[in-house]
DSSP file (Angstrom, degrees, kcal/mol; ACC not computed):
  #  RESIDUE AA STRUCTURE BP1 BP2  ACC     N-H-->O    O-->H-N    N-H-->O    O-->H-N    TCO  KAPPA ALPHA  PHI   PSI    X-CA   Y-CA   Z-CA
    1    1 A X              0   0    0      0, 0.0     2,-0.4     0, 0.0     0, 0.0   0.000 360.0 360.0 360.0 132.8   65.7  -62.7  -68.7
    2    2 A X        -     0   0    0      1,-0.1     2,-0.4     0, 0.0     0, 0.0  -0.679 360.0-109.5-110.2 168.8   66.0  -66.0  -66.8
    3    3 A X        -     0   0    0     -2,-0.4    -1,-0.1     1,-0.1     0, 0.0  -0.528  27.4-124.1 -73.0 126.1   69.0  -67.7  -66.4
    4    4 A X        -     0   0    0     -2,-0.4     2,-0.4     2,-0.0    -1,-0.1  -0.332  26.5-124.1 -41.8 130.6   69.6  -71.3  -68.4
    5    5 A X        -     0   0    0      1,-0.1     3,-0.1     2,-0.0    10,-0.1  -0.901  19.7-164.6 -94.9 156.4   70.4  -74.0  -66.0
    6    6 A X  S >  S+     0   0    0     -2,-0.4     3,-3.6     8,-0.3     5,-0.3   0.209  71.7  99.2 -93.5 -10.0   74.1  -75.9  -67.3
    7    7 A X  T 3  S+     0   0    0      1,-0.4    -1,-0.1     8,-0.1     8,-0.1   0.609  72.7  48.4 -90.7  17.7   73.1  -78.6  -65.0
    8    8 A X  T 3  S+     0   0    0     -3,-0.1    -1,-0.4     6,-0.1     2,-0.3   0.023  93.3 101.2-118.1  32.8   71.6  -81.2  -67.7
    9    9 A X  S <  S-     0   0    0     -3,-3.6     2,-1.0     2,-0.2     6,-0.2  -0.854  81.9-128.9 -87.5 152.6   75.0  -80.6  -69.8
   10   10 A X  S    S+     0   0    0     -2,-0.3     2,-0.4     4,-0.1    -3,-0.1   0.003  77.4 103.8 -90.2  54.4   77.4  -83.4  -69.3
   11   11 A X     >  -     0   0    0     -2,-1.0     4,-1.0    -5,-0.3    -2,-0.2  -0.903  59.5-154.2-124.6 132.8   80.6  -81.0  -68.3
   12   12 A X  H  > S+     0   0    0     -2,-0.4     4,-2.2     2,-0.2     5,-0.2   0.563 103.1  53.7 -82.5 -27.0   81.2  -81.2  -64.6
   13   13 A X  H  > S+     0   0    0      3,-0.2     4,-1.9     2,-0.1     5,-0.4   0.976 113.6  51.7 -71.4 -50.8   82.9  -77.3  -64.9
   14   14 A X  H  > S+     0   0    0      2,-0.2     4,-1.3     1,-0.2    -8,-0.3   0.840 113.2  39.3 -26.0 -67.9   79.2  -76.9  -66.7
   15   15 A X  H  X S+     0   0    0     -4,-1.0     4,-1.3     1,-0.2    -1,-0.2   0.884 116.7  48.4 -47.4 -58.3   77.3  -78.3  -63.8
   16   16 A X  H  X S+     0   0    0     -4,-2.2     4,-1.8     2,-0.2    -2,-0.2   0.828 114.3  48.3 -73.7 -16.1   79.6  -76.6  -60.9
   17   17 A X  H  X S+     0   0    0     -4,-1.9     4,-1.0    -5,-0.2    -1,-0.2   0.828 102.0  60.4 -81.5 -31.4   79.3  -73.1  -62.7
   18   18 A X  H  < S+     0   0    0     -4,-1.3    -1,-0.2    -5,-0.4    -2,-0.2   0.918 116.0  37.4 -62.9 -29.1   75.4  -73.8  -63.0
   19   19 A X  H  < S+     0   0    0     -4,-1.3    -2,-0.2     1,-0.1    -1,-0.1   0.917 141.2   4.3-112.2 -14.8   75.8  -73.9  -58.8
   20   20 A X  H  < S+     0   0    0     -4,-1.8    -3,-0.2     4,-0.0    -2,-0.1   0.006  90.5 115.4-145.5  58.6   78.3  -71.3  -58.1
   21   21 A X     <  +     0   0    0     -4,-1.0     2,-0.5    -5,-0.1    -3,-0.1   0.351  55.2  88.3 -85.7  -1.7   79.5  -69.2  -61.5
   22   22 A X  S    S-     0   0    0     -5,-0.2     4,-0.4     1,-0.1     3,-0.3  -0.982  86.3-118.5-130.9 173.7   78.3  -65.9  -60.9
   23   23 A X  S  > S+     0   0    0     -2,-0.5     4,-1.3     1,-0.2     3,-0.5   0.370  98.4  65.2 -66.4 -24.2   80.2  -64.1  -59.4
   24   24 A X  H >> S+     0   0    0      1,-0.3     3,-4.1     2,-0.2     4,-1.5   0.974 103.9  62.3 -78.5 -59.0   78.5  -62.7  -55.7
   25   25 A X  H 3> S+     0   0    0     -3,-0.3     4,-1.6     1,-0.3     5,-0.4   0.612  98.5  51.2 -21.0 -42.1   78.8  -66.7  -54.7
   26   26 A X  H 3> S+     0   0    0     -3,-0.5     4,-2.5    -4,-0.4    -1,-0.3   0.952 113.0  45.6 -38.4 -56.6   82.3  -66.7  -55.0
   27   27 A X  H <X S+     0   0    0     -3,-4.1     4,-4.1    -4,-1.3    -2,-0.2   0.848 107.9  52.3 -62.1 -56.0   82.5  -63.9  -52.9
   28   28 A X  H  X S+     0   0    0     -4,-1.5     4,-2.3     2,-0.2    -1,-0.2   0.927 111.1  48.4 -49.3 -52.8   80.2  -64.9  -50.4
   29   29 A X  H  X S+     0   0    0     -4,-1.6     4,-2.5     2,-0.2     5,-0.3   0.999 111.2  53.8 -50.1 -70.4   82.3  -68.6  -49.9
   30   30 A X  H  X S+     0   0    0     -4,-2.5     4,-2.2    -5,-0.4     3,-0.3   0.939 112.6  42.5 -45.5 -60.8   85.8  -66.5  -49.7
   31   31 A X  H >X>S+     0   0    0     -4,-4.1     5,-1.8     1,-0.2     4,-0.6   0.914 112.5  49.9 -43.4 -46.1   84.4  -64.3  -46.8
   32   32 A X  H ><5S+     0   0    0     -4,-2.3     3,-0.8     3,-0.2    -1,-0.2   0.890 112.2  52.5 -57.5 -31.9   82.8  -67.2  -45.0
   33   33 A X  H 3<5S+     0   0    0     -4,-2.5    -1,-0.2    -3,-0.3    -2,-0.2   0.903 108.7  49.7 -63.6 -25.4   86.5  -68.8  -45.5
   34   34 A X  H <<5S-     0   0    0     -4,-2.2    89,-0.3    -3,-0.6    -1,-0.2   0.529 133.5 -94.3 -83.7 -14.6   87.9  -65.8  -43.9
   35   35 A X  T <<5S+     0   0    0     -3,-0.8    -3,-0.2    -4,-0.6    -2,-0.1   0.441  70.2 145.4 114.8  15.3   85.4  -66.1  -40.9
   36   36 A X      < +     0   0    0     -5,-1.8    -1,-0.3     1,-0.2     3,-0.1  -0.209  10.2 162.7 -67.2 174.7   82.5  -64.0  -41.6
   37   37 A X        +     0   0    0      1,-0.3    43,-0.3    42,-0.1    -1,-0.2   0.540  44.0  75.1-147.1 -52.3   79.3  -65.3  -40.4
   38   38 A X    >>  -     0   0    0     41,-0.2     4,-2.3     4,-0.0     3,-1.5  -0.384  68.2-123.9-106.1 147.9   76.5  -62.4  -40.3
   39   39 A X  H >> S+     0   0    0      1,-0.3     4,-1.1    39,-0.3     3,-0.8   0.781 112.8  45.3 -19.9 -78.4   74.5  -60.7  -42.7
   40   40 A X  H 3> S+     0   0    0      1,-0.3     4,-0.6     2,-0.3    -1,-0.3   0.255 104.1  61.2 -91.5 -19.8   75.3  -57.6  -42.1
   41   41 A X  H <> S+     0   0    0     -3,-1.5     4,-2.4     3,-0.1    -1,-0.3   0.811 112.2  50.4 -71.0 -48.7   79.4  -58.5  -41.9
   42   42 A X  H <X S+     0   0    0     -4,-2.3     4,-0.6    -3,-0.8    -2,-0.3   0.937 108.0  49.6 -45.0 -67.6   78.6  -59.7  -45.8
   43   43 A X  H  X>S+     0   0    0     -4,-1.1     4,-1.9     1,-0.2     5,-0.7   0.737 111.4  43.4 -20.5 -58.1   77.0  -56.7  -46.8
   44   44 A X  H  <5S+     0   0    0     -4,-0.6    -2,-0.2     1,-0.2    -1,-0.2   0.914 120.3  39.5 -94.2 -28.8   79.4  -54.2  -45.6
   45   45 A X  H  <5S+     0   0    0     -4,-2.4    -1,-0.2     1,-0.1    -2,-0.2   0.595 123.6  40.3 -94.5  19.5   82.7  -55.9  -46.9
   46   46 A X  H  <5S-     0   0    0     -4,-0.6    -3,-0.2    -3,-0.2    -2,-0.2   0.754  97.7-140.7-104.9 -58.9   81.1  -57.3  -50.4
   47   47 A X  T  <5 +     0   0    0     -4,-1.9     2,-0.5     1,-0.2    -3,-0.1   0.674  51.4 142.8  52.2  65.8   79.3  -54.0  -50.8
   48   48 A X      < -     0   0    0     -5,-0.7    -1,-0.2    -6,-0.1    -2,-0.1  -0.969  51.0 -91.7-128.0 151.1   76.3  -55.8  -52.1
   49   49 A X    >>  -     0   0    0     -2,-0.5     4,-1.8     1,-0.1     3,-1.0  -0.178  21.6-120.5 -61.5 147.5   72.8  -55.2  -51.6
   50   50 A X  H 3> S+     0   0    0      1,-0.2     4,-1.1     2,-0.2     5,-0.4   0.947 112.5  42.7 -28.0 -55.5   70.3  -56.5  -49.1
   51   51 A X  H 3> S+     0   0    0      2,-0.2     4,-1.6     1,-0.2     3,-0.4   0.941 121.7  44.5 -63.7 -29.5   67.7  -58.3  -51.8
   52   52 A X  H <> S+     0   0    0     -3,-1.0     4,-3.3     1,-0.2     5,-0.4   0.924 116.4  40.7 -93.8 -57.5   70.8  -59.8  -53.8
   53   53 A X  H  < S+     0   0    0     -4,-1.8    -1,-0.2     2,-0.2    -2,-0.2   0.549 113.8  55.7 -48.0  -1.0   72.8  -61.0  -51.0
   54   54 A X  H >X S+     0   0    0     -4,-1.1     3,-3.0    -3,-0.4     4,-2.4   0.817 112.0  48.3 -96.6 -75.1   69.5  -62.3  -49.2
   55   55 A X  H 3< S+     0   0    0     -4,-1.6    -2,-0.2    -5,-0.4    -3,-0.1   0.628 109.2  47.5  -0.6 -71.1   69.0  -64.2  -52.4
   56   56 A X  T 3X S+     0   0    0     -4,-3.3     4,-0.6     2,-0.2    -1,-0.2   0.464 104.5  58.9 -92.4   8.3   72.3  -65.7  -52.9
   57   57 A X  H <> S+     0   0    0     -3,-3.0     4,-3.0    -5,-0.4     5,-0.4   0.817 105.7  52.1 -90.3 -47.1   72.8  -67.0  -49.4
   58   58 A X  H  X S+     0   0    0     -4,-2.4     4,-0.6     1,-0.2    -2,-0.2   0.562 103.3  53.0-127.3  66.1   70.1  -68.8  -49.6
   59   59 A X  H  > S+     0   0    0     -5,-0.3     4,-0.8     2,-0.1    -1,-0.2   0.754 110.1  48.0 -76.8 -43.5   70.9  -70.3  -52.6
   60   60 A X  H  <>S+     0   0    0     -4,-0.6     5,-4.6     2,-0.2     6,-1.3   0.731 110.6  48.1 -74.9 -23.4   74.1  -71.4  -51.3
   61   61 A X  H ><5S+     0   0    0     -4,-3.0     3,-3.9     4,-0.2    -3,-0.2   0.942 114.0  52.4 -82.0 -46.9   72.7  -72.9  -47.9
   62   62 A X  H 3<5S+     0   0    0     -4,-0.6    -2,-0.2    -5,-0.4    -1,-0.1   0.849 108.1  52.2 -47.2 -16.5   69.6  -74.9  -50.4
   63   63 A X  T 3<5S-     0   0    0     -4,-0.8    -1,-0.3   -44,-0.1    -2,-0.2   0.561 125.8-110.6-109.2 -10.0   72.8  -76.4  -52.8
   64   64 A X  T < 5S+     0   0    0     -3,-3.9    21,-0.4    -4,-0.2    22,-0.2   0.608  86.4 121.8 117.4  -3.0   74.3  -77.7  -49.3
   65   65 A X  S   <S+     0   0    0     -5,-4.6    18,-2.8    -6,-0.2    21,-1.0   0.985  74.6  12.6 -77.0 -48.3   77.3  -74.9  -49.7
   66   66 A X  E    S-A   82   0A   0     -6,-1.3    16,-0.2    16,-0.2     2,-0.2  -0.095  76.8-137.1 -97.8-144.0   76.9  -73.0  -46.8
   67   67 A X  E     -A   81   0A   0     14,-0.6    14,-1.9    -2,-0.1     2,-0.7  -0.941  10.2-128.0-138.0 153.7   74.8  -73.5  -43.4
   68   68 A X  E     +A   80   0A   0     12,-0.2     2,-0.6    -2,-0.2    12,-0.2  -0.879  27.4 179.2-118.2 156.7   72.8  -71.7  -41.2
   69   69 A X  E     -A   79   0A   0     10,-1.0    10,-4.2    -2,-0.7     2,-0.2  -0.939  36.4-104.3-149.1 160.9   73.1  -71.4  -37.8
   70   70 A X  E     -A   78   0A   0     -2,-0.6     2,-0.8     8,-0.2     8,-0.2  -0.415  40.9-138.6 -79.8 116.4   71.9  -69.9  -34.5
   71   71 A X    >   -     0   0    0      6,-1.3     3,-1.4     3,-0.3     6,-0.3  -0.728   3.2-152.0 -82.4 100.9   74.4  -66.9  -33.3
   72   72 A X  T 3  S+     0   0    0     -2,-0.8     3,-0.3     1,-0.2    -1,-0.1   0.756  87.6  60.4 -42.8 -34.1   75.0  -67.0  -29.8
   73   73 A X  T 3  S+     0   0    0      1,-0.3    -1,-0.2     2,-0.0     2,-0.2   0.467 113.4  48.0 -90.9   3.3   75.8  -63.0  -29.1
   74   74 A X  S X  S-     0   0    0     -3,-1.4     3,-1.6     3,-0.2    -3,-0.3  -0.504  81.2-122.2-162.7 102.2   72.2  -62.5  -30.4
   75   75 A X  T 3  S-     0   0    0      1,-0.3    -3,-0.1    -3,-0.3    -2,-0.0   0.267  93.2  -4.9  -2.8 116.2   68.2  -63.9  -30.1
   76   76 A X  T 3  S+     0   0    0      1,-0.1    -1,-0.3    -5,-0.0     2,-0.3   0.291 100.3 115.8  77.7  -1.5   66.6  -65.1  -33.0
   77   77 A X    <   -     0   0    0     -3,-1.6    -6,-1.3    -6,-0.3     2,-0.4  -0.839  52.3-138.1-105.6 153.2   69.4  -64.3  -35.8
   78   78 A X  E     -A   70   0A   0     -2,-0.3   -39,-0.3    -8,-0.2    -8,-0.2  -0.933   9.2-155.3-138.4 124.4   71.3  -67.0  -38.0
   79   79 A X  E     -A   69   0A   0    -10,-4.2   -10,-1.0    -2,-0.4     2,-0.5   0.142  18.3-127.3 -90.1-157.2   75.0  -66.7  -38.8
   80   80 A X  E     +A   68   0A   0    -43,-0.3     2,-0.2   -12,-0.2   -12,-0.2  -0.997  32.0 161.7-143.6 126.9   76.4  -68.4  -41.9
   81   81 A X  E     -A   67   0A   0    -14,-1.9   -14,-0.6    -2,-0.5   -44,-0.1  -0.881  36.6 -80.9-159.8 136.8   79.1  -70.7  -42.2
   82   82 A X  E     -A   66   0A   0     -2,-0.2     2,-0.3     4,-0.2   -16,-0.2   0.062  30.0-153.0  -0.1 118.3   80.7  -73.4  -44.6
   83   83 A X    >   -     0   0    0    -18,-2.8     3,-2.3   -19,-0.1     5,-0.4  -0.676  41.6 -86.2 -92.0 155.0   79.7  -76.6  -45.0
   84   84 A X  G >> S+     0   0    0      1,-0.4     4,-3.7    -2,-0.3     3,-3.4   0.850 132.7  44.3 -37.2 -66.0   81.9  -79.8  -46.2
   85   85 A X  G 34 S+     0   0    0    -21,-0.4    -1,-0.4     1,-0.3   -20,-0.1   0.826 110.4  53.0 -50.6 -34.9   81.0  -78.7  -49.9
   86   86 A X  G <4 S+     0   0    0     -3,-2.3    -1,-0.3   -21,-1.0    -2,-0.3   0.099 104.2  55.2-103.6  14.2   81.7  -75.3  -49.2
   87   87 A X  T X4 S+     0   0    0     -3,-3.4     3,-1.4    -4,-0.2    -1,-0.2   0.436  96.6  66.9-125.5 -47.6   85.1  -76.2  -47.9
   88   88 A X  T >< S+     0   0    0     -4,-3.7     3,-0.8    -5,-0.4    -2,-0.2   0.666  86.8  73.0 -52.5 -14.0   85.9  -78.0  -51.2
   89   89 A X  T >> S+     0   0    0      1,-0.2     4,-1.8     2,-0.1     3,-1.8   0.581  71.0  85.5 -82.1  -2.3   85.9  -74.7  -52.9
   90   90 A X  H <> S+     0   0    0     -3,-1.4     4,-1.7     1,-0.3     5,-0.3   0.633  90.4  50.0 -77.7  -8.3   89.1  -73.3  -51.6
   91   91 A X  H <> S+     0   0    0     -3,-0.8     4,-1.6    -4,-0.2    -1,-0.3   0.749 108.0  52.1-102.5  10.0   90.9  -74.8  -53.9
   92   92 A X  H <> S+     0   0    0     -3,-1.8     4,-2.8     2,-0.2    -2,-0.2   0.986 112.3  44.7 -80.5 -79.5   88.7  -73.5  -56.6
   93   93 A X  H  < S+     0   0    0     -4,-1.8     4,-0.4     2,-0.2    -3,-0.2   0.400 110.1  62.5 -80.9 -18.3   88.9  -69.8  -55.3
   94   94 A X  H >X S+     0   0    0     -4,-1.7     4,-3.1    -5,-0.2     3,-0.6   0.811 105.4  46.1 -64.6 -68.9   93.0  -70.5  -54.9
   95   95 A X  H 3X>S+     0   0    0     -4,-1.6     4,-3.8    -5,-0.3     5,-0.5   0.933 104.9  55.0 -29.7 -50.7   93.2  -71.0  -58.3
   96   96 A X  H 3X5S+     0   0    0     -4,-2.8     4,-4.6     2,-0.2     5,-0.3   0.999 110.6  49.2 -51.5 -47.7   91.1  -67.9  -59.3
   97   97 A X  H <>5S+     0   0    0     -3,-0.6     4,-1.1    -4,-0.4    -2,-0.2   0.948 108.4  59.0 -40.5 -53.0   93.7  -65.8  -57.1
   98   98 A X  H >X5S+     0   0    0     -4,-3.1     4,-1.9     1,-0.2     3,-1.3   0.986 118.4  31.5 -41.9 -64.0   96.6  -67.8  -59.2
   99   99 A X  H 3X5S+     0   0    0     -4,-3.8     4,-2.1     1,-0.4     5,-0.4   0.703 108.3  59.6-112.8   3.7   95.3  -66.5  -62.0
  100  100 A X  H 3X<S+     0   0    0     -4,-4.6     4,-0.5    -5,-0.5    -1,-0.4   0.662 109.6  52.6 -63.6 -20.0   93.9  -63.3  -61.4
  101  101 A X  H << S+     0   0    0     -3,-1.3    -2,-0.2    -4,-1.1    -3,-0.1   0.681 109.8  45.5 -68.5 -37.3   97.1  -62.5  -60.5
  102  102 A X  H  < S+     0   0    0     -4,-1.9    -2,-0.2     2,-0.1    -3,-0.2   0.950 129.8  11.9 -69.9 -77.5   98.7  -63.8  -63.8
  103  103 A X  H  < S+     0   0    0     -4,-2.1    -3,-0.2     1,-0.2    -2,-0.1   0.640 123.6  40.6-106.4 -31.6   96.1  -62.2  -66.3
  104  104 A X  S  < S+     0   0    0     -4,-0.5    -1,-0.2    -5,-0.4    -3,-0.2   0.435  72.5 130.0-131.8   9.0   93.9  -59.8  -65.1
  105  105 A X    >   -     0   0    0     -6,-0.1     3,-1.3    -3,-0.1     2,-0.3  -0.308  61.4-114.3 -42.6 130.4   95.8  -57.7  -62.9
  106  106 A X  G >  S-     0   0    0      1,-0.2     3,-1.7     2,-0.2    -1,-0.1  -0.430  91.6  -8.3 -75.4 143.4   95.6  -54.0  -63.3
  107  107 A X  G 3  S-     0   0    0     -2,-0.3    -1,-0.2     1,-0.3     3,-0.1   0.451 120.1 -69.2  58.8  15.6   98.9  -52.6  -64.3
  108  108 A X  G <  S-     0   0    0     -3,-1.3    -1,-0.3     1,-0.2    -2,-0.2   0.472  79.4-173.8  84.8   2.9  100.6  -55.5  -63.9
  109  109 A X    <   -     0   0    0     -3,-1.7    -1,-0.2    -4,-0.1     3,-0.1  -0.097  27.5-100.2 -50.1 130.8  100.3  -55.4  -60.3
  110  110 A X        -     0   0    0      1,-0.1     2,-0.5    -3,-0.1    -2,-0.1   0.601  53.5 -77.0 -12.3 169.0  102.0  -57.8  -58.0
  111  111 A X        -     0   0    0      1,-0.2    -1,-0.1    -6,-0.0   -13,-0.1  -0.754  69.8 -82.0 -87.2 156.0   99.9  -61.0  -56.4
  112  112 A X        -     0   0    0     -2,-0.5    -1,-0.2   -15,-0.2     3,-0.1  -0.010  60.2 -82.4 -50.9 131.7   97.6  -59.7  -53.5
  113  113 A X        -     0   0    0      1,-0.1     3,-0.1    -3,-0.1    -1,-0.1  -0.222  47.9 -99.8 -49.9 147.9   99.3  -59.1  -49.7
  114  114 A X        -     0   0    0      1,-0.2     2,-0.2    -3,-0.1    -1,-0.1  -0.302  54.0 -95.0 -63.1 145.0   99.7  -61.9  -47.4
  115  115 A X        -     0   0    0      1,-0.1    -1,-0.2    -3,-0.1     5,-0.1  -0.312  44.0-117.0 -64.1 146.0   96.9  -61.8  -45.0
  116  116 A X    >>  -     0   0    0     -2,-0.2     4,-2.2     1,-0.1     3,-1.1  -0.523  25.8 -95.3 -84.9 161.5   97.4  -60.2  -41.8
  117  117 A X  H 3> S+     0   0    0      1,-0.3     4,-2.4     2,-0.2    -1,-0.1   0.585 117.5  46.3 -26.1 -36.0   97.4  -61.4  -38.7
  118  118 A X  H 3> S+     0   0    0      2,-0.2     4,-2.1     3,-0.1    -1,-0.3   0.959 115.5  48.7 -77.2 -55.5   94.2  -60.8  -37.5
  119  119 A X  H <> S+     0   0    0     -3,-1.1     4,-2.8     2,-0.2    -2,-0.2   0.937 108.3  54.7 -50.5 -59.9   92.7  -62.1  -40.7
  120  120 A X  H  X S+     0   0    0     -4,-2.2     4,-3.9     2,-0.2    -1,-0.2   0.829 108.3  50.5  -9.3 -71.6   95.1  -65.3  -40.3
  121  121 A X  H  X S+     0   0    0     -4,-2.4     4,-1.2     1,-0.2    -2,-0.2   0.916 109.0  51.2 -51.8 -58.4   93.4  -65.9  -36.4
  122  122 A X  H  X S+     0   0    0     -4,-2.1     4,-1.4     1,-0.2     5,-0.3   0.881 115.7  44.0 -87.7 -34.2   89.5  -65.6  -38.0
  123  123 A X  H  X S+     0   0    0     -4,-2.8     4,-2.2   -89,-0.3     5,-0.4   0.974 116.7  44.0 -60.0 -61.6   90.5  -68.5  -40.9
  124  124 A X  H  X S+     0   0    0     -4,-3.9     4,-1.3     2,-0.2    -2,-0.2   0.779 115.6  45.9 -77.3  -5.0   92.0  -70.5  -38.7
  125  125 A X  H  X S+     0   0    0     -4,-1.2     4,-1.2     2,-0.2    -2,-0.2   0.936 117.9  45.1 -27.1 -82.8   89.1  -69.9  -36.0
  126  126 A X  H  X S+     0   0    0     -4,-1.4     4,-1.2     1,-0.2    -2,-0.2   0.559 110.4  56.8 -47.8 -27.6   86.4  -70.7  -38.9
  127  127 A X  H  X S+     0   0    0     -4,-2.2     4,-1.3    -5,-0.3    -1,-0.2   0.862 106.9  47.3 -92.9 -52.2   88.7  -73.6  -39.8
  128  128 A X  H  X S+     0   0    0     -4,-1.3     4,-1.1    -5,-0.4    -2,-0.2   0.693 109.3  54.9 -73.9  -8.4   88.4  -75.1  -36.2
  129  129 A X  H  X S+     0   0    0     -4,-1.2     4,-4.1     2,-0.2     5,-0.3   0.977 108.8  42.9 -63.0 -80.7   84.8  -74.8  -36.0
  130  130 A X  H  X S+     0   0    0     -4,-1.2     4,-0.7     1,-0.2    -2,-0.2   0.627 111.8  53.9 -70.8  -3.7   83.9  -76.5  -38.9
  131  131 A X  H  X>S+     0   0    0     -4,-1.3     5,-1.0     2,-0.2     4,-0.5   0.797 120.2  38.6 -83.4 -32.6   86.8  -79.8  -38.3
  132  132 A X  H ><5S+     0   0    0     -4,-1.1     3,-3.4     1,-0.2    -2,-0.2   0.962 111.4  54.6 -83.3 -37.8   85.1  -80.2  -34.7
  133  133 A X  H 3<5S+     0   0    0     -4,-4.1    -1,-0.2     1,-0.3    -2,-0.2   0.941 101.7  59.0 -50.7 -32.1   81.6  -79.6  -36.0
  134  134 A X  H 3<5S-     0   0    0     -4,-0.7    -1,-0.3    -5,-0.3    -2,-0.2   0.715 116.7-124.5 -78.6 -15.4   82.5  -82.4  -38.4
  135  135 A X  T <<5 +     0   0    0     -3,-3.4    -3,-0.2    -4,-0.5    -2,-0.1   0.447  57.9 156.7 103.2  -3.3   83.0  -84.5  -35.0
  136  136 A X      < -     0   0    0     -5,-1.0     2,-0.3    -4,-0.2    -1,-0.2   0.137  47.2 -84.3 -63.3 162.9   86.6  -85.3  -36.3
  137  137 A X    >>  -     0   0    0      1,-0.1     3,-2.0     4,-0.0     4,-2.0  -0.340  33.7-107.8 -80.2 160.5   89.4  -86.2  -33.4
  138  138 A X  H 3> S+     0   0    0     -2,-0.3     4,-3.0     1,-0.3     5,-0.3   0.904 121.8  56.4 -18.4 -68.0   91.3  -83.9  -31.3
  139  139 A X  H 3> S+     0   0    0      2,-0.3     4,-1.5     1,-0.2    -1,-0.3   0.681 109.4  44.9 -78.2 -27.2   94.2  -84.6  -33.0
  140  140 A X  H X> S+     0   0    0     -3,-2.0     4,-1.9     2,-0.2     3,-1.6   0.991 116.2  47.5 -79.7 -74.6   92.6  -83.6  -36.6
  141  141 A X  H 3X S+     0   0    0     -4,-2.0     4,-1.4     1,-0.3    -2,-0.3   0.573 107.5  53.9 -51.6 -25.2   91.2  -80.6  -35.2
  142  142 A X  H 3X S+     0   0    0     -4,-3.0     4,-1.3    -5,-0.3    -1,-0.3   0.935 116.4  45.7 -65.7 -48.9   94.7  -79.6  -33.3
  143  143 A X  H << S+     0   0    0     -3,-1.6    -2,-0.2    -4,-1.5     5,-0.2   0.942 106.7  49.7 -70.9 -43.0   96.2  -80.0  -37.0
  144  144 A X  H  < S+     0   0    0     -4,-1.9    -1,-0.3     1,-0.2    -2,-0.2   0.985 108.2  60.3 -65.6 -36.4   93.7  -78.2  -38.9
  145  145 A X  H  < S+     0   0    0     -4,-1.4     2,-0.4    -5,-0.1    -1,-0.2   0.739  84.9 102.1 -12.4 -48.3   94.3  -75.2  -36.0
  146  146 A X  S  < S-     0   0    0     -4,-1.3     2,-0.3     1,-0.1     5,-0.2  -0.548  74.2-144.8 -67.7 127.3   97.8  -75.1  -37.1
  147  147 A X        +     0   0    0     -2,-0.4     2,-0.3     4,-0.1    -1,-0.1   0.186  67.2 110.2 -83.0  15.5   98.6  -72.3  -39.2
  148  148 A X  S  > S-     0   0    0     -2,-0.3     4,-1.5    -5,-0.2    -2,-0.0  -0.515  72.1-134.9 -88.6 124.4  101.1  -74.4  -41.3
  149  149 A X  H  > S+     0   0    0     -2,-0.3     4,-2.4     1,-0.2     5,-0.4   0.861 102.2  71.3 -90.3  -9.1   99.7  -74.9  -44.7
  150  150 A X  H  > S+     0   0    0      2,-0.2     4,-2.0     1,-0.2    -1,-0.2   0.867  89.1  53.8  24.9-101.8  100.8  -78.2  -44.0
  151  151 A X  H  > S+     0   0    0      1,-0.2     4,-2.2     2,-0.2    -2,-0.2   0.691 107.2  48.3 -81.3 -20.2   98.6  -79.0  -41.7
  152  152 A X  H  X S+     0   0    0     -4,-1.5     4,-1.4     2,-0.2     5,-0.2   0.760 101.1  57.0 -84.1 -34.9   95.8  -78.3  -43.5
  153  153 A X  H  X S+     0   0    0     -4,-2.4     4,-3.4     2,-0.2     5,-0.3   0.928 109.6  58.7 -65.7 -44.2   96.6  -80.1  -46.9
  154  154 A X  H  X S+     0   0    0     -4,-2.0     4,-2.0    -5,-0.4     5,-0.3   0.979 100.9  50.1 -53.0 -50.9   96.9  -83.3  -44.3
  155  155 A X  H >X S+     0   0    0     -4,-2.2     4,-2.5     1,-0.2     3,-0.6   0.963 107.3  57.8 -67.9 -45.1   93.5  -82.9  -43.0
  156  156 A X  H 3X S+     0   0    0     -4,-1.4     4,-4.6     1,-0.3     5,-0.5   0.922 106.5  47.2  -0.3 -73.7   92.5  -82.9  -46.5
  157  157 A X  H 3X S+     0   0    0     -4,-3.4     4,-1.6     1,-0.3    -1,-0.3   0.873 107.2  54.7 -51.8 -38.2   94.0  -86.0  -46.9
  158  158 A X  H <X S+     0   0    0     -4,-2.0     4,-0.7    -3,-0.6    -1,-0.3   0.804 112.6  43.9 -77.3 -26.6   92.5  -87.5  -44.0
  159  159 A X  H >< S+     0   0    0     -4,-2.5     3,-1.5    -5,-0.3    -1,-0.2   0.989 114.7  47.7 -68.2 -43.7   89.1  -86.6  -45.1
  160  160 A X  H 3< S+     0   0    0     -4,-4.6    -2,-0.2    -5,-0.3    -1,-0.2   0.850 118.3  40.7 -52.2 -39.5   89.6  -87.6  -48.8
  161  161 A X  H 3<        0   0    0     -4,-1.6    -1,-0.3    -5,-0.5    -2,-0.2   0.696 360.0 360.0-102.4 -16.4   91.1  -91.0  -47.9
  162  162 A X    <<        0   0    0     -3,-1.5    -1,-0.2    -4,-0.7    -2,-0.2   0.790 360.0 360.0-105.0 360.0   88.4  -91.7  -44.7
């Protein structure tokens, strides 16, 4: 059965579900946020198959979400990583959290553990990557670094507002 495109409806939630509303896309954008990059890092902490996961990366690099790019530690393979657009979804994929937490938790269970440390370092890693790739100053890129959520709604601001 093929999928209807949403994108000639005039609903902008219509439109953005038509480019990432089911579900593995989500998934994929939250790892990359968390600092995967490689296939094969997708694969084993989505569980999802090669053909589907092949698929929906690059879907997401044609729609502009993610990127690819050339992986230093290894010849001829291309890592994966966030793009502007694909940095606008975080607040998309807080909200889901919000309210996956609220409604559809099983048993009533609590909101999801704080990340750990480790996890912490590869966001805010993945975070400084893409504020220098974007050419941004020092001083933006020191902020977005900072693990202060803070500092990250201000570079926000400074992109929205420059």
């Amino acid at each position: 059965m093929e999928r209807k495109s949403l994108n000639g409806l005039n609903c902008d939630i219509a439109r953005s579900l038509d480019e990432v509303g089911e579900w593995w896309s989500l998934l994929i954008v939250r790892q990359c946020m968390i600092g995967t990059t490689r296939f094969d890092e997708f694969q084993r902490n989505l569980g999802i198959s090669r053909n589907v996961l092949t698929t929906r990366l690059d879907r997401l690099v044609s729609l502009g979400i993610l990127e690819r790019f050339q992986l230093q530690d290894r010849a001829n393979t291309s890592g994966y990583r966030l793009t502007a657009k694909g940095w606008g979804l975080d607040s998309v994929l807080n909200a889901l959290l919000d309210w996956g937490a609220r409604w559809v938790a099983p048993d009533g269970r609590p909101r999801l553990e704080e990340l750990d440390e480790a996890s912490l370092e590869e966001m805010n890693e993945a975070a400084k990557r893409f504020w220098a790739d974007l050419g941004l100053s020092d001083a933006v890129v020191d902020a977005a670094n900072d693990s202060s959520l803070e500092a990250v709604i201000g570079v926000k601001q400074i992109l929205k507002s420059g």
